[in-house]
C-alpha distance (Angstrom), angle and dihedral (degrees) to the residues before:
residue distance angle dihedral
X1 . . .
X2 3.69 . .
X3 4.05 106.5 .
X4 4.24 101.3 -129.7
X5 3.73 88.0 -157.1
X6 4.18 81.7 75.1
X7 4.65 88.1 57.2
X8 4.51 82.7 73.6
X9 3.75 118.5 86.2
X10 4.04 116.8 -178.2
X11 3.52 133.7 -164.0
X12 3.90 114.0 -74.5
X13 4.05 82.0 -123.1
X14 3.51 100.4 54.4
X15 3.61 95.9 47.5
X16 2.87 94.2 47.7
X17 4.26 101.5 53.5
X18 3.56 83.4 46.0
X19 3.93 91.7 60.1
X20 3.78 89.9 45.1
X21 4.17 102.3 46.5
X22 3.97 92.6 12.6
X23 4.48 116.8 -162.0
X24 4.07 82.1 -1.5
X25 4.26 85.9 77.2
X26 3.34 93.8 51.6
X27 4.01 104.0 82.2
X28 3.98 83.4 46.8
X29 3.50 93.9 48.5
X30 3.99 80.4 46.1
X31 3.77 90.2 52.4
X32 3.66 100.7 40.6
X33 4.24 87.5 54.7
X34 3.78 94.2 46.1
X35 3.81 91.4 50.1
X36 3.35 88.9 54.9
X37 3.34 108.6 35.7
X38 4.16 89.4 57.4
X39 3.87 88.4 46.1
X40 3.79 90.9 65.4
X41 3.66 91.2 39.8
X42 3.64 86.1 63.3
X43 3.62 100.2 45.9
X44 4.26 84.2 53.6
X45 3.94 91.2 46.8
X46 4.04 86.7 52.1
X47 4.17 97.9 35.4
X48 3.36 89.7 -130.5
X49 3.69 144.1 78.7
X50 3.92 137.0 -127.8
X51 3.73 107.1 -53.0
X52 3.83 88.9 -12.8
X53 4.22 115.6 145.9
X54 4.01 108.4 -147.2
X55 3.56 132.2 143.2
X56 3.19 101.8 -125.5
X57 3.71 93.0 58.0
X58 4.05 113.9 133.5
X59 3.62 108.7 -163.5
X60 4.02 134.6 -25.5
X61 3.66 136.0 -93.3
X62 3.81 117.5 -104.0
X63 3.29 112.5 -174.9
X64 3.77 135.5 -101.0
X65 3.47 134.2 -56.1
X66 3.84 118.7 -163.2
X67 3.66 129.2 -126.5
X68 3.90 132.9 -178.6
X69 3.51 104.6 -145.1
X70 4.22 116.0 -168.8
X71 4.02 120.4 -127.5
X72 3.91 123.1 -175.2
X73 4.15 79.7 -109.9
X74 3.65 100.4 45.6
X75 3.69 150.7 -67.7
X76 3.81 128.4 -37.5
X77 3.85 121.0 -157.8
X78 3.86 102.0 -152.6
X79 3.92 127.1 -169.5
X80 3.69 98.3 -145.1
X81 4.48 105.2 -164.1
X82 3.89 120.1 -126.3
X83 3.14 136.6 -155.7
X84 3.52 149.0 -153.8
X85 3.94 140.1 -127.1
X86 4.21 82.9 2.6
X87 3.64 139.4 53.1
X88 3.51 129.1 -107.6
X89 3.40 142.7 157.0
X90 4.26 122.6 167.2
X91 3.62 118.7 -99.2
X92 4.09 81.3 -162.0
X93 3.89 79.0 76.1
X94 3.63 99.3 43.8
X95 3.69 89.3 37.8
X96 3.81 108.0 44.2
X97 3.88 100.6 12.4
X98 4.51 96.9 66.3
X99 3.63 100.5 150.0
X100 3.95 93.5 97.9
X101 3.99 91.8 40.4
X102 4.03 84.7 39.2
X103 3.97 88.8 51.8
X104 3.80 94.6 44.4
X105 3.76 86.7 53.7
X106 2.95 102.6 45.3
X107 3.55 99.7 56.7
X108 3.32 86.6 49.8
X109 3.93 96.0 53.4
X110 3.69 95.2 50.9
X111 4.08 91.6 42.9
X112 3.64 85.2 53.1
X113 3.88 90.0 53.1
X114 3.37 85.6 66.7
X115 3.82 86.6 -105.1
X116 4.16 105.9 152.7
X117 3.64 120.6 -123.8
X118 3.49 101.1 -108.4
X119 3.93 89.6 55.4
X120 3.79 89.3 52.7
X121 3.54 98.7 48.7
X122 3.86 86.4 57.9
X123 3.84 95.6 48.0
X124 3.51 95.8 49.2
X125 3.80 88.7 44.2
X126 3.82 83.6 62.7
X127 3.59 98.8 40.0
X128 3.55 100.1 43.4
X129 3.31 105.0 29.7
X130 3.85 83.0 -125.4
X131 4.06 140.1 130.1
X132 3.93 106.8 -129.4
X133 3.75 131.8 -175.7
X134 3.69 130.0 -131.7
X135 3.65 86.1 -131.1
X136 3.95 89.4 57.6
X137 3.83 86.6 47.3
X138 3.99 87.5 53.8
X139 3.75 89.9 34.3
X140 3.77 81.3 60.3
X141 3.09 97.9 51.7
X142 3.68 106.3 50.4
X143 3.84 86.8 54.4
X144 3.85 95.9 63.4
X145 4.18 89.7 41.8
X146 4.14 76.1 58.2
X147 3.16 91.2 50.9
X148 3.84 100.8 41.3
X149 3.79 87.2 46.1
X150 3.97 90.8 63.1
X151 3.47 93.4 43.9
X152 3.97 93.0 52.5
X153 3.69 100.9 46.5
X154 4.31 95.9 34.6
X155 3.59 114.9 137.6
X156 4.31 113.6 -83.7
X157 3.56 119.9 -144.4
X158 4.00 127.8 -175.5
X159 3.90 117.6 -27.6
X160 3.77 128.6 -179.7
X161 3.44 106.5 -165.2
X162 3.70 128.5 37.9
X163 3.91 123.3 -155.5
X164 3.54 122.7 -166.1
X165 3.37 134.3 -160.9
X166 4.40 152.9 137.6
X167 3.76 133.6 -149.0
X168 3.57 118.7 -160.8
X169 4.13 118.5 -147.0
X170 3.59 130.8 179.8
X171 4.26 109.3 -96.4
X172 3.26 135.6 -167.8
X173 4.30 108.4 -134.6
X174 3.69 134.0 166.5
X175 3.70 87.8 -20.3
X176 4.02 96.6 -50.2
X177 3.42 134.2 106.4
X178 4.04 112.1 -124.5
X179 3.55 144.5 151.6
X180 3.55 111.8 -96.9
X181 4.33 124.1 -167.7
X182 3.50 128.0 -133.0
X183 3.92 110.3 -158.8
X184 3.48 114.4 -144.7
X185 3.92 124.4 -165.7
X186 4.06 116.1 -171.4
X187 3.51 119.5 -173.9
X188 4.22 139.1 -174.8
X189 3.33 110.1 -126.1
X190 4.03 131.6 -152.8
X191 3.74 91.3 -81.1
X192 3.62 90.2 50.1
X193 3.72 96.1 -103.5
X194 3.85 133.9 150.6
X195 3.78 106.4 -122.2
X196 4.16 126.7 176.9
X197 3.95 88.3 -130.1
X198 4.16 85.5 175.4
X199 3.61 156.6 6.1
X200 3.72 133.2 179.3
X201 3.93 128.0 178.8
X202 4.29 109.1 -142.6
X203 3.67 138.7 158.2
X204 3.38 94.4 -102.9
X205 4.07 149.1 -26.6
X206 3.32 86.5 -79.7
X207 4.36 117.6 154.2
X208 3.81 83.0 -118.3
X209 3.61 93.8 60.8
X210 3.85 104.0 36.3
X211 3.58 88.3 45.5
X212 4.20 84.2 62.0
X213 3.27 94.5 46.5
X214 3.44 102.7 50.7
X215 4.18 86.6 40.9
X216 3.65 90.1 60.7
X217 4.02 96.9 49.9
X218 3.81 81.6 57.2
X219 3.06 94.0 49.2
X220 3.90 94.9 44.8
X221 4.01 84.1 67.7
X222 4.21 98.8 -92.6
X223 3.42 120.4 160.6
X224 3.52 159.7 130.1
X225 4.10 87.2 77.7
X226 3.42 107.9 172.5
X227 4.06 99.9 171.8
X228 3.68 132.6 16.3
X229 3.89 111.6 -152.3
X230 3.87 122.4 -165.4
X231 4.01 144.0 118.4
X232 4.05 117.8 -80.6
X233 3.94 93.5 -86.9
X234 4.24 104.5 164.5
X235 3.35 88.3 -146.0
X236 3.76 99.6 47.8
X237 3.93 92.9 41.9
X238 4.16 93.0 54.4
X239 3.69 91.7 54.0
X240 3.99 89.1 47.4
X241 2.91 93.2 65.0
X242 3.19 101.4 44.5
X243 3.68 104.8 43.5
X244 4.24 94.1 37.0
X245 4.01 99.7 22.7
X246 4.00 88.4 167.4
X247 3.88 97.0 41.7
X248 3.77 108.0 108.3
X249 3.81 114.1 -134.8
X250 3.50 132.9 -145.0
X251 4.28 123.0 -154.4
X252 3.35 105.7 -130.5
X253 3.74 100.1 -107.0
X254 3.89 96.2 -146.2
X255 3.66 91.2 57.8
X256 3.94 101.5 42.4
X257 4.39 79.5 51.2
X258 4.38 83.8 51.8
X259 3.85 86.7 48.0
X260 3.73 97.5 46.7
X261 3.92 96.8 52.9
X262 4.00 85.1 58.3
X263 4.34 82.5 75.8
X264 3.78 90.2 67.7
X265 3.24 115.3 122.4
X266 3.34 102.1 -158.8
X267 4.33 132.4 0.8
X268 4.11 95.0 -85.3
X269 4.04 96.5 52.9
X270 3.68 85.5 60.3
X271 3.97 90.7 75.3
X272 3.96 86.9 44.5
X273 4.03 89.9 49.8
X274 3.64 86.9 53.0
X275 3.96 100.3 45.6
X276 3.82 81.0 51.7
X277 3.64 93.7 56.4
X278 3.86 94.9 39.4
X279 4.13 83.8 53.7
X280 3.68 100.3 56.2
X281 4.01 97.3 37.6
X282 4.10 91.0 46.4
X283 4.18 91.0 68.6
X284 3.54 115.3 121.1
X285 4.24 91.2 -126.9
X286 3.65 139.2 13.3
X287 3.91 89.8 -97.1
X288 3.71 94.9 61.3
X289 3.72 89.2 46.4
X290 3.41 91.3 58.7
X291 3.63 93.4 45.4
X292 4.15 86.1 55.9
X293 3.74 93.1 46.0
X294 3.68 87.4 58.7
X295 3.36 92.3 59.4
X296 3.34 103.7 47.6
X297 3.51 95.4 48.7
X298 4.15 82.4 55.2
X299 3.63 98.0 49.7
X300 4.34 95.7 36.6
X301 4.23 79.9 53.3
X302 3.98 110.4 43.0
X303 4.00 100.7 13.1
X304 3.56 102.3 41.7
X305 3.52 94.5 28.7
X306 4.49 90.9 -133.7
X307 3.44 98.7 130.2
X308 3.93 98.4 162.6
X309 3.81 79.1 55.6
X310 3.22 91.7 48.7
X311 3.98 98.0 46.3
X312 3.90 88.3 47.6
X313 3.91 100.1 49.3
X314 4.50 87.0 50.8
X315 3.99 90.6 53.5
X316 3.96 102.5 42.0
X317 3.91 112.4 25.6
X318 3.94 93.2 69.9
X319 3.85 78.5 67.7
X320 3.60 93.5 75.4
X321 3.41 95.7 42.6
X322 3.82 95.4 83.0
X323 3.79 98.8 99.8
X324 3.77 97.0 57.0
X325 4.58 75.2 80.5
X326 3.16 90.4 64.1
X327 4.61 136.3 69.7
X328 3.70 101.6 -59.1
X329 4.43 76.1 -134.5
X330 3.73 81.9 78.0
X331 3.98 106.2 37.7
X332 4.01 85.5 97.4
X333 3.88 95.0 54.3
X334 3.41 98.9 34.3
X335 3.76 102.3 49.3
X336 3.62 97.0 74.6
X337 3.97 151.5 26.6
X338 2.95 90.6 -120.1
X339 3.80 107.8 123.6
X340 3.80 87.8 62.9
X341 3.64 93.8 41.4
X342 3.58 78.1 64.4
X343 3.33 97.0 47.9
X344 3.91 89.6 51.0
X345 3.52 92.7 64.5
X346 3.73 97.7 50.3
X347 3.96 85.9 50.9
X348 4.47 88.2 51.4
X349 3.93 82.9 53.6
X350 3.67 106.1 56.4
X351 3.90 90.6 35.8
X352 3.89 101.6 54.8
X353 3.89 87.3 84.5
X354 3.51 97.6 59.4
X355 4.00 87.4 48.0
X356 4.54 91.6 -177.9
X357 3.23 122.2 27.4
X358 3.71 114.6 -124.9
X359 3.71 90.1 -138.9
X360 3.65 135.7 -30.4
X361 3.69 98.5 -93.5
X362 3.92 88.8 66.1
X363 4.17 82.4 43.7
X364 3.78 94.2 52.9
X365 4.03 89.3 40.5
X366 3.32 102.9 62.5
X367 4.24 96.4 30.5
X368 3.97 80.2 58.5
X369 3.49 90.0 50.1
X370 3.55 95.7 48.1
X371 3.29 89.1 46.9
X372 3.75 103.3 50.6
X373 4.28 85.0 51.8
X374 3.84 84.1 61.6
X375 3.61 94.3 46.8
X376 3.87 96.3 58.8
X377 3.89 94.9 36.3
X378 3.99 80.9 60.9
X379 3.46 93.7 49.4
X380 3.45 93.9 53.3
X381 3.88 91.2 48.2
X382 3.53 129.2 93.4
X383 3.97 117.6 -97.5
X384 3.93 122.5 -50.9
X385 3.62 82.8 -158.3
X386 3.60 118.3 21.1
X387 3.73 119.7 -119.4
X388 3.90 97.3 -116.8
X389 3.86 86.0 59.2
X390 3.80 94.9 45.9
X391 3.82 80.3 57.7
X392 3.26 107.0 54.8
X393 3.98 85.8 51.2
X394 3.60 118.2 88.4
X395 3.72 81.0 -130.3
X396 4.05 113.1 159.3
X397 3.51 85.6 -22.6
């Protein structure tokens, strides 16, 4: 087999300083390749080279300004271009030069962990073979609150679809222990597009507090919200109603099926429950659905003799009917939570190392940076709802 490591040819020079002083060349050659590489990113951001007259020219070179930038295997002294009448600074350095993002961040990450400051200023000692502050650490840390802050409370716009939904975590308050909620609100925007539109930490899923929340998307600019999916939450269904009165909601069919199987009576109705389910939500429209319901709740009350069953599955399963009103394109997406119940389980992941919370700023840090992560991954992604569906909606029309 044909070693690919033979396909590279160097520079004569190179090779041959990196014979004669071996890994030691390496953070010049580094240095001498960054330099240049952000000197011919300025002379593209101005249109014009060194000394060059064009009229398309932008702005002028001024000069260089050093910079010692720190690497887990040394020191780099950078000549970072200026400019003149414009700013500029190279993405090359953002881009290809991460160690002081990488060491912001990961402060950051580990302080968000609910790792103390001490603890990360020995860890990144190690790491990085560098001496850091606990004021850098908390200096860190105030800058992604900034930028979690901006995120949270950023203009809305038009939404379709509304998801709701709360994960609880274990918080440190007032000296106790308790479980603390972080509402979560994801909507589809215009382009069809999951976004995180909001995210609020609380006590509990209280009225009071869902009633805020959803007050302050409103108030953020949402609208155009044309269904509201979530599970059967008291709390979260009082402030529904009063927040978005003429916002159809859909039970989150998943949940209502996980809330039926608690009527068996024993381990083999379970399977029967669920055939049941499966039967009425498998119709091809809401009036066949209806049709099956009434059957079921028939046969569940004089056949099987299960009349709380019964009683139960005739005053809540018409809840989860509401997306058979809308394009059958979005039946699928619109049937469930389940794109936050998703999301949820993500969120358990990254939090089981932190175990308690030391207090529910470090909680709401790192569930808003969680969240944020999920919000650009989704805009990156294809289409929650694809575009010839949002068109045949009367969506924000």
């Amino acid at each position: 087999m044909e070693n690919s490591e033979n396909k590279y040819s160097f520079d004569p020079t190179i090779l041959k300083a990196l014979i004669d002083q071996g890994p030691d060349f390496l953070m010049e050659l580094f240095r001498m390749a960054m330099n240049e590489a952000m000197r011919l990113e300025r002379e593209a951001f101005l249109n014009a080279g060194a000394y060059e007259r064009t009229e398309g020219r932008l702005g002028y070179a001024n000069g260089f300004k050093s910079k010692t930038v720190k690497m887990r295997s040394g020191s780099v002294a950078l000549s970072i271009p200026q400019t003149r009448d414009c700013d500029f600074y190279p993405r090359s350095l953002t881009k290809g030069l991460r160690s002081e993002r990488a060491l912001t961040l990961a402060m950051a990450e580990m302080y968000v962990q609910g790792v103390s400051t001490r603890k990360v200023k020995n860890i990144l000692e190690k790491m990085c073979g560098l001496e850091v502050s606990s004021t850098q650490v908390s200096d860190a840390a105030k800058t992604l609150d900034e930028e979690i802050r901006l995120f949270r409370e950023r203009p809305l716009g038009c939404y379709s679809v509304l998801y709701v939904d709360a994960e609880y975590q274990r918080v440190r308050m007032n000296g106790s222990v308790v479980d603390a909620a972080v509402l979560q609100a994801i909507g589809i925007n215009a382009a069809g597009k999951r976004e995180v539109v909001g995210m609020s930490v609380s006590t509990s899923e209280a009225e009071v507090h869902w009633r805020t929340f959803f007050t302050s998307l409103v108030n953020r600019g949402m609208h155009g919200v044309t269904l509201i999916v979530s599970d059967d939450h008291p709390g979260m269904k009082a402030a529904r109603k009063a927040v978005f009165p003429a916002v159809p909601w859909q039970r989150c069919y998943f949940h209502l099926c996980q809330n039926a199987q608690a009527y068996a009576r024993k381990i083999e109705e379970r399977k029967e429950i669920a055939r049941t389910m499966r039967n009425i939500f498998s119709q091809v429209d809401k009036a066949n659905a209806l049709m099956a319901l009434r059957g079921a709740v028939q046969y569940w009350s004089e056949t099987k003799k299960h009349q709380s069953f019964a009683d139960w599955l005739e005053s809540n399963a018409e809840e989860s009917m509401t997306y058979f009103d809308f394009n059958e394109g979005w039946w699928r997406r619109i049937r469930t939570s389940n794109c936050v119940e998703r999301l949820n389980k993500e969120i358990k992941k990254r939090t089981k190392v932190v175990g308690v919370f030391p207090n529910p700023e470090s909680y709401e840090r790192l569930i808003g940076s969680l969240l944020m992560e999920q919000h650009e991954e989704w805009m990156e992604e294809k289409a929650y709802l694809t575009e010839k569906e949002m068109e045949k909606s009367a969506f924000c029309a």
